[in-house]
MITOR-583754 format. One record per residue: x, y, z negated of N, C-alpha, C in turn; residue number from 0. Coordinates in Angstrom, 1 decimal, always signed. Each point is the difference from the previous one (the first is absolute). Example, Ala and Ser with C-alpha at 12.3 -4.5 7.8 and 13.67 -1.06 7.14 Angstrom:
+--------+--------+--------+--------+--------+--------+--------+--------+--------+-----+
!   n.px !   n.py !   n.pz !  ca.px !  ca.py !  ca.pz !   c.px !   c.py !   c.pz ! pos !
+--------+--------+--------+--------+--------+--------+--------+--------+--------+-----+
!  +13.2 !   -5.7 !   -7.8 !   -0.9 !   +1.2 !   +0.0 !   +0.9 !   +1.2 !   +0.0 !   0 !
!   -0.4 !   +1.1 !   +0.7 !   +0.9 !   +1.1 !   +0.0 !   -0.8 !   +1.1 !   -0.8 !   1 !
+--------+--------+--------+--------+--------+--------+--------+--------+--------+-----+
This chain:
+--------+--------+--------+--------+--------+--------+--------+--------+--------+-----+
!   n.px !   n.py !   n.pz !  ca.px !  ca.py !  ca.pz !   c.px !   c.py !   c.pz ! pos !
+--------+--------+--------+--------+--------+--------+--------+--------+--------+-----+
! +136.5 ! +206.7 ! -101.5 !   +0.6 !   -0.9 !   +1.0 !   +1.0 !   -0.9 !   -0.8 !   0 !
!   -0.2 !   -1.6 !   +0.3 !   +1.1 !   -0.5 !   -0.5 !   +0.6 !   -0.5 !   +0.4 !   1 !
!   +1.4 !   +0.0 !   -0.4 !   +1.2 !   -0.6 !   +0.9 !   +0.0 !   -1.5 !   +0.3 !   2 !
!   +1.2 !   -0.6 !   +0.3 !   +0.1 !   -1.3 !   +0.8 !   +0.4 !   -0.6 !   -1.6 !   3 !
!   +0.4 !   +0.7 !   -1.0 !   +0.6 !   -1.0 !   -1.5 !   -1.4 !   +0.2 !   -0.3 !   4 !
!   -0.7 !   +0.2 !   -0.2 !   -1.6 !   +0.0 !   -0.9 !   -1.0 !   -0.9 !   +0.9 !   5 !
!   +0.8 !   -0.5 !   +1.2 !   -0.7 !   -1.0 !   +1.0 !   +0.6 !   -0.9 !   -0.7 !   6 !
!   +1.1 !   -0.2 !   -0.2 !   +1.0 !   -1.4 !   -0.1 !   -0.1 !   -0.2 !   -1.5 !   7 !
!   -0.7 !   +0.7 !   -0.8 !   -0.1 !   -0.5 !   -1.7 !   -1.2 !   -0.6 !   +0.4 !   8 !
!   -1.0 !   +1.0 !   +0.2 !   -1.8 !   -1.0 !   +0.5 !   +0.4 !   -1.2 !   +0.6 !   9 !
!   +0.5 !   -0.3 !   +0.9 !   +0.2 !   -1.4 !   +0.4 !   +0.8 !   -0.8 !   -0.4 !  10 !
!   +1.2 !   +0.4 !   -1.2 !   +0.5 !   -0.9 !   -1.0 !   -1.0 !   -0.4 !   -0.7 !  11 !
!   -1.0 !   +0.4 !   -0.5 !   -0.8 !   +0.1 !   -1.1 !   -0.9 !   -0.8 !   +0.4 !  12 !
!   -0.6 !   +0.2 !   +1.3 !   -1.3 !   -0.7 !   +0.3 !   +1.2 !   -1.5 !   +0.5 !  13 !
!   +1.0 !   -0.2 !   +0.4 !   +0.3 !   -1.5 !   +0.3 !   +0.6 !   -0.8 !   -1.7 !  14 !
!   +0.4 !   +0.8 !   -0.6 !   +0.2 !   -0.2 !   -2.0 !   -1.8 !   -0.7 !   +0.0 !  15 !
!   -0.8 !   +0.5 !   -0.3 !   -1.5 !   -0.2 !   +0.1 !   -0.2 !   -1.3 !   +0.8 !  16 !
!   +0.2 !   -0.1 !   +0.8 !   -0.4 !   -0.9 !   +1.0 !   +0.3 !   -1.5 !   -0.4 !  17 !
!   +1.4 !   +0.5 !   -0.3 !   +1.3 !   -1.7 !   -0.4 !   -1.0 !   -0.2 !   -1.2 !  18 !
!   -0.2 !   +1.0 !   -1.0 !   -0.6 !   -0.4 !   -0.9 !   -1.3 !   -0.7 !   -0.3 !  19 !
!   -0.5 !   +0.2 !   +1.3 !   -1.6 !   -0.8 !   +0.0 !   -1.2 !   +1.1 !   -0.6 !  20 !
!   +0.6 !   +1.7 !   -0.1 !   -0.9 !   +0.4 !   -0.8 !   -0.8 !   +0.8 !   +1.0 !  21 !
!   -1.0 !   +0.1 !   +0.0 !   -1.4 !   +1.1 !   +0.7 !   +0.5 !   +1.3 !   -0.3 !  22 !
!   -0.2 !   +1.3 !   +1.0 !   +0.1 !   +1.1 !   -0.6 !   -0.8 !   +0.4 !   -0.8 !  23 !
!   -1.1 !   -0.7 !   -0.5 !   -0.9 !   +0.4 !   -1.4 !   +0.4 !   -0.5 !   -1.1 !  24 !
!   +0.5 !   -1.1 !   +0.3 !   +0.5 !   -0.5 !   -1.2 !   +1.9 !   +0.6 !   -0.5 !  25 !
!   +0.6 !   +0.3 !   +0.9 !   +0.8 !   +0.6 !   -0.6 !   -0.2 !   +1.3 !   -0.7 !  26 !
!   -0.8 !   +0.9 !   +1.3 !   -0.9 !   +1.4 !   -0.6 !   -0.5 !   -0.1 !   -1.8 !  27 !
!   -0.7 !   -1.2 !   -0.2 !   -0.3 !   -0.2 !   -1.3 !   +1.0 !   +0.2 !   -1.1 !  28 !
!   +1.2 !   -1.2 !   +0.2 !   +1.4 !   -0.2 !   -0.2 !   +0.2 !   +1.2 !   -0.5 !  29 !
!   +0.1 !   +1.0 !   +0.7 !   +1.0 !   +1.5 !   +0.1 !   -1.0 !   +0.9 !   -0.6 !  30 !
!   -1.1 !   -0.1 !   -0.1 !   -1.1 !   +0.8 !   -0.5 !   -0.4 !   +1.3 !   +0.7 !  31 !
!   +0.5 !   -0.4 !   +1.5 !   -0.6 !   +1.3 !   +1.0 !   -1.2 !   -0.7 !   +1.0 !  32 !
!   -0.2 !   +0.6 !   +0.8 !   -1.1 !   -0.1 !   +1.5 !   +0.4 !   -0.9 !   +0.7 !  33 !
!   -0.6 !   -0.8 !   +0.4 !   +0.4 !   -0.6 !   +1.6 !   +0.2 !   +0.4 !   +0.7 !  34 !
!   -1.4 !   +1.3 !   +0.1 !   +0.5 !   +1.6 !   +0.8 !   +1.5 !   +0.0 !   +0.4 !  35 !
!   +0.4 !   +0.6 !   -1.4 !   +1.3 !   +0.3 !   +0.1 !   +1.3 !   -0.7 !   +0.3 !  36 !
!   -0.5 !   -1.3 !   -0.6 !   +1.4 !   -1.1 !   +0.6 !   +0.4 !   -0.1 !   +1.3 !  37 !
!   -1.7 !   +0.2 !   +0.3 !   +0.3 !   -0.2 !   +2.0 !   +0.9 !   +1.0 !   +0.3 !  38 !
!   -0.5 !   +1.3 !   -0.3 !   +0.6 !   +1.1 !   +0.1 !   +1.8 !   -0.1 !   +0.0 !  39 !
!   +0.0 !   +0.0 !   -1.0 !   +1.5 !   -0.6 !   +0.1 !   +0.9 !   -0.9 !   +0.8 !  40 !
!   -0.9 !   -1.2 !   +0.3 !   +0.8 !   -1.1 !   +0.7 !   -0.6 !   +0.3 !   +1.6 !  41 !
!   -0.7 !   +0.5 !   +0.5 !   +0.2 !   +0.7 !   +0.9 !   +1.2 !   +1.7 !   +0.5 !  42 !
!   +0.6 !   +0.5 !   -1.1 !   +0.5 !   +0.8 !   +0.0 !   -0.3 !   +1.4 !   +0.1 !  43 !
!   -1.5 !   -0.1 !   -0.4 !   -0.5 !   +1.3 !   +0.2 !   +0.4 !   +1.1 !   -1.6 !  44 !
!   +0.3 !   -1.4 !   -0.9 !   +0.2 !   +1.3 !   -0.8 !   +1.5 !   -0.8 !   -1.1 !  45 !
!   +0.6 !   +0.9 !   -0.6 !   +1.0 !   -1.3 !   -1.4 !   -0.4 !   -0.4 !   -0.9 !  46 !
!   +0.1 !   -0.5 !   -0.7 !   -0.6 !   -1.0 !   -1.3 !   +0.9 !   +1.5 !   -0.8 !  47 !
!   -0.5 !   -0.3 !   -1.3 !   +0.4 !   +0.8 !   -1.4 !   +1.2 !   -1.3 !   -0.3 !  48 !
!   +0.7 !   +0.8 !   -0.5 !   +1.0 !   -0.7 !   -1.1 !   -0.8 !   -1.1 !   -0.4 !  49 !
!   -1.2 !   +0.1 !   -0.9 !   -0.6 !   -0.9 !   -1.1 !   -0.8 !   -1.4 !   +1.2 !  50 !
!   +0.1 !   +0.7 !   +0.8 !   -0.3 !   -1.4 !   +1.2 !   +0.9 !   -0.3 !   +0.4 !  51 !
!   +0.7 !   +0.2 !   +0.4 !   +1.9 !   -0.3 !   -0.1 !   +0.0 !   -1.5 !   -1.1 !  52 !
!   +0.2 !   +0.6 !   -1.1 !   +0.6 !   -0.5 !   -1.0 !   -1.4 !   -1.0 !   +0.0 !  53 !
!   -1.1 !   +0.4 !   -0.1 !   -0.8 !   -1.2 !   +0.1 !   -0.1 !   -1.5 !   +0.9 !  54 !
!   +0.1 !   +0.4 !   +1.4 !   +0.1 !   -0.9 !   +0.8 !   +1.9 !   -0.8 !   -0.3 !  55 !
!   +0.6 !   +0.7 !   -0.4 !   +1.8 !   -0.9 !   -0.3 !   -0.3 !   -0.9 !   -1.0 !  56 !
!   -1.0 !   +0.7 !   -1.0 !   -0.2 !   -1.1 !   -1.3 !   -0.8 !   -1.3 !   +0.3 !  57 !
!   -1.2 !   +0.2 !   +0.5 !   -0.9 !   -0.8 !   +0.9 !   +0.5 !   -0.8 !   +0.6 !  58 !
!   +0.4 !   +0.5 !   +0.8 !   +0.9 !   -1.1 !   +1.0 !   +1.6 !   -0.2 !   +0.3 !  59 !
!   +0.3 !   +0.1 !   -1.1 !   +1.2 !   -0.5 !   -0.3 !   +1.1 !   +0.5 !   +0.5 !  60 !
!   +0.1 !   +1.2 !   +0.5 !   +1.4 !   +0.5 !   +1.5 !   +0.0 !   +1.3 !   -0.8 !  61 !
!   +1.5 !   +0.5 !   +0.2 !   +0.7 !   +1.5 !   -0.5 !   -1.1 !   +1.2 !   +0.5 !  62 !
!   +0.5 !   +1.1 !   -0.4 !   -1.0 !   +1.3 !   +0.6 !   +1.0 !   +0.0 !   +1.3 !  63 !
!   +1.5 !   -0.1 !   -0.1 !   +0.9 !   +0.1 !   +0.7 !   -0.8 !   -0.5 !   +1.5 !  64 !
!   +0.0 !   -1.1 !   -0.4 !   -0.7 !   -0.6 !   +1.5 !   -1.1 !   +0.3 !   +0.5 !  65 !
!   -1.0 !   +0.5 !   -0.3 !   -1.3 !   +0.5 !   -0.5 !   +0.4 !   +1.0 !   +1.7 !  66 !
!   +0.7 !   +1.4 !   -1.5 !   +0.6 !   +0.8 !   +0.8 !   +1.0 !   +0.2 !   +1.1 !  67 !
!   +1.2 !   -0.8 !   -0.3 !   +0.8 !   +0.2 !   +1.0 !   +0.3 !   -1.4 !   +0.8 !  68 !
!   -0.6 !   -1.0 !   -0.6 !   +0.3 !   -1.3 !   +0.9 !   +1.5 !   -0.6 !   -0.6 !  69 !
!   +0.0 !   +0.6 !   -1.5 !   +1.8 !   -0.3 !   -0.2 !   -0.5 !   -1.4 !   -1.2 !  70 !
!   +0.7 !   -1.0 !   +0.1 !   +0.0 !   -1.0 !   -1.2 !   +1.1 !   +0.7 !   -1.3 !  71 !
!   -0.4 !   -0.7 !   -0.9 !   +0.4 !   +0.8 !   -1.3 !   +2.0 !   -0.7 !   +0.5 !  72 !
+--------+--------+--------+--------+--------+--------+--------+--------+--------+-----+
């Protein structure tokens, strides 16, 4: 079961995504996981790994901070 913070990172993530103009396959590419799994995430059904973490902040240019907690550096 996931909580309401593993709701609110997937939809940090998927509106990061969105501003960006990127498809969830094409970022999936990006990160070198599933689209499967992206959805997965930005629907909240599951967390991203650290290394998607750190992948998507590099990608798209925002802290893990915010990623994760919604904080600016």
């Amino acid at each position: 079961m996931i909580d309401k913070t593993g709701k609110e990172i997937g939809q940090r993530i998927q509106k990061l995504r969105k501003s960006a103009g990127l498809s969830v396959d094409r970022l999936a590419e990006l990160l070198e996981i599933t689209p499967n799994f992206l959805t997965l995430i930005e629907e909240g059904e599951c967390y991203p790994t650290l290394k998607v973490v750190m992948g998507i902040s590099n990608i798209l240019n925002v802290s893990m901070d915010y990623i994760v907690f919604e904080e600016n550096e």
